[in-house]
C-alpha positions, 0 to 999 in steps of 0.5 A: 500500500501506498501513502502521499503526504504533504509533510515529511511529519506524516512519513512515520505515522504512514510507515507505521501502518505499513504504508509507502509513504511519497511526501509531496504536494498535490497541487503539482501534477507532476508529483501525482504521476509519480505516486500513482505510476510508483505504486499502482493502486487498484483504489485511490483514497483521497482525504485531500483538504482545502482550507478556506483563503487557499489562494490555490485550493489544494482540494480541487487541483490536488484530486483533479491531478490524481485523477487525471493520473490515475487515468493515465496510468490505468488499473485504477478501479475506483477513486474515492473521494472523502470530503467534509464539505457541506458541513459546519459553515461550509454549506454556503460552498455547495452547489444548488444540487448538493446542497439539495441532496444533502437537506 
């Protein structure tokens, strides 16, 4: 199994779970080809977070360039997204439809 992080501080908390740990930024394309193409999922977990004033938002690019990897590189079943948008003050963040789904 294999783990990406943004700081070398995860490193060891991933390792001990067993996992390769690629520390990097999601933001940069480059850096998501490298984790999907050297670890080859069949699943990708995505917990890629934004945090409110980003002037990139990590969260958008950052699964924009996994998934754009993981097509690429094929073999990859299924991308899942895990997301806390809607709750606390961020509903005002959600589409018309999303925001329905959720009510």
């Amino acid at each position: 199994a294999g783990a990406t992080c943004s700081s070398g501080a995860q490193v060891r908390a991933l390792q001990e779970l067993g996992a390769e740990a690629l520390v990097g930024d999601p933001r940069e394309a480059a850096f998501a080809r490298r984790a999907v193409e050297a670890v080859r999922p069949g699943v990708i977990v995505s917990c890629i977070q934004g945090e409110a004033g980003d002037a990139e938002r990590p969260d958008f690019t950052g699964n924009r360039n996994f998934i754009q990897a993981a097509r690429a590189a094929g073999g990859v079943a299924r991308y899942v997204l895990v997301s806390a948008v809607g709750a606390g003050d961020s509903m005002c963040a959600l589409p018309g439809p999303a925001k329905d789904a959720m009510a």
